[in-house]
Structure formats: structure tokens, C-alpha cells
C-alpha positions, 0 to 999 in steps of 0.5 A: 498532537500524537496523544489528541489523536489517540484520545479518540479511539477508545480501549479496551479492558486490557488497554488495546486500542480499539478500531471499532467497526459497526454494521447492523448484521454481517452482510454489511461488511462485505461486498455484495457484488458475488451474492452467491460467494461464503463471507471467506471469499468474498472482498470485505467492502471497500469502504470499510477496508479504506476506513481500516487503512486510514485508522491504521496509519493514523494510529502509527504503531501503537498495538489494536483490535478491531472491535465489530459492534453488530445487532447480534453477536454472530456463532463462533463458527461464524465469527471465525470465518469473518476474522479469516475471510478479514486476514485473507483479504489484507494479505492479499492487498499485502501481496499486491503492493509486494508484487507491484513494489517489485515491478517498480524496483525492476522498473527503477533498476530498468531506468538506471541501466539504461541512462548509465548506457546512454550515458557512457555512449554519450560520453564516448562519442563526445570523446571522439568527436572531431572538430569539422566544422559541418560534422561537428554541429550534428555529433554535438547535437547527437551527444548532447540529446544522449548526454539529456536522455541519459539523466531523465533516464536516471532521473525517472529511476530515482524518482520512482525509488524516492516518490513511489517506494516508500508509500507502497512499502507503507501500505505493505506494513499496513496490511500486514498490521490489520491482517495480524490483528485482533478481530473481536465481537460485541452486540450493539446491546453490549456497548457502554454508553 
């Protein structure tokens, strides 16, 4: 199944996989929302960052370039602020995830806390109730709700850990990946049919 998927990428002369990319001129690769902004400011388009992703993660780890086919091949100058502008862009999707996984993990951690105290106080009082028998149906309602409380509490830690987690650590490798990679250029006469 592995090797189907990759049949489709091709490769390049040193046997790197490409993850081919083709616009008609340079524009075409970012945003233009900020017409005013220099290509290593600007966000690359959102559906060409999208589509990276995807190859990506489709790929697994298996080593890549990034092959930009356009009508003309760009200067070297020009070339260089596009990989750079490319390599900021993923390190930046890269530091929000981080910074987001950290907001989850306090938030988990927030979640634990709190059901272990919620927990232990239910506990307590469940100790120390005595059996009235008017008092007793509200205490055992009172620690029955914190008993409940407590274990969504702990709950929702783990499965914000279990479900939430993994994914954003997924997408933190993945743009690390495409932040690290390769960025070459070839002219849409320089490709072989």
C-alpha cells in the first residue's frame, strides 16, 4: 500500500522524492491579500500550504524536496527569498501548534488537578457522613455530585491527552519536515514528458 502511494510521487536524479508544486509565475504561491508586502512576508497560499501538509503526511518519512515547476525559472536572489519566506512560514505553523500543545497540556494538567480535589473532598465527606436519616439523603447527594464531578474532571484531562495530543504533535513534525526541506526550481520547459 506503502509503496502505491509512493509510486506517485516521482524522484529526482538523486533519488529524493519530489513533492511538486506548479504555478505559472511566483505570485501564485502566496497570498495576496497584502499586495504591498515582499514574498518573505508574506503567507504562502493557503492552499498550496494545505496541499504540502497532506503530501507530507502522506509520504511519512520517507526524505523529499519540494520541486516548484514555473513558466520561468526565477534569479537566484529571488529563489532564495521564496525558500526563505517557505521555511519561515512552516516554522511559524510549527511555533503555533507548540504553543497551542502547551495551552492543552496546562489545560489537561488543570483538569487533572482539579478532579484529584474534587475527588478527595468527595471522598472526605463521604467519610464523614453520618447517617441522619434527613441529612444523610443531602450529604450522599452533595458527595455523589462531587464523586461524578471529579471523574469528568479527570476524564476530560485524559482525553484531551489521548485525543488532542498526538495530532498537534503530528503537525508540529510535519512542518518541521517542510520548513527543513529542499526547495528547488525548474521552468515548465524543463520538465520531462
Amino acid at each position: 500500500m506503502k509503496k502505491d502511494i509512493l509510486e506517485r510521487y516521482d524522484r529526482t536524479d538523486d533519488g529524493l522524492l519530489a513533492v511538486d508544486v506548479y504555478a505559472s509565475k511566483v505570485e501564485e504561491l502566496y497570498e495576496d491579500f497584502d499586495k504591498q508586502a515582499p514574498f518573505h512576508r508574506k503567507d504562502l497560499d493557503e492552499d498550496l500550504a494545505a496541499y504540502l501538509l497532506d503530501c507530507v503526511r502522506e509520504i511519512g518519512r520517507v526524505d523529499f524536496i519540494i520541486r516548484i515547476t514555473l513558466d520561468a525559472i526565477p534569479s537566484v536572489e529571488l529563489q532564495d527569498r521564496i525558500r526563505t519566506s517557505a521555511r519561515r512560514f512552516f516554522i511559524y505553523q510549527r511555533e503555533l501548534e507548540l504553543a497551542s500543545m502547551q495551552r492543552l497540556l496546562k489545560k489537561s494538567l488543570l483538569f487533572l488537578l482539579s478532579g484529584m480535589a474534587l475527588l478527595f473532598v468527595s471522598l472526605s465527606l463521604g467519610a464523614a457522613i453520618v447517617p441522619d436519616l434527613q441529612q444523610f439523603v443531602y450529604e450522599r447527594v452533595l458527595v455523589e455530585g462531587l464523586t461524578i464531578a471529579a471523574w469528568v474532571s479527570i476524564w476530560e484531562s485524559l482525553s484531551n491527552l489521548m485525543f488532542n495530543w498526538w495530532p498537534a504533535r503530528q503537525r508540529i513534525r510535519l512542518n518541521s519536515r517542510i520548513a527543513d526541506a529542499q526547495v528547488r526550481f525548474q521552468s515548465n520547459a524543463g520538465i520531462r514528458r
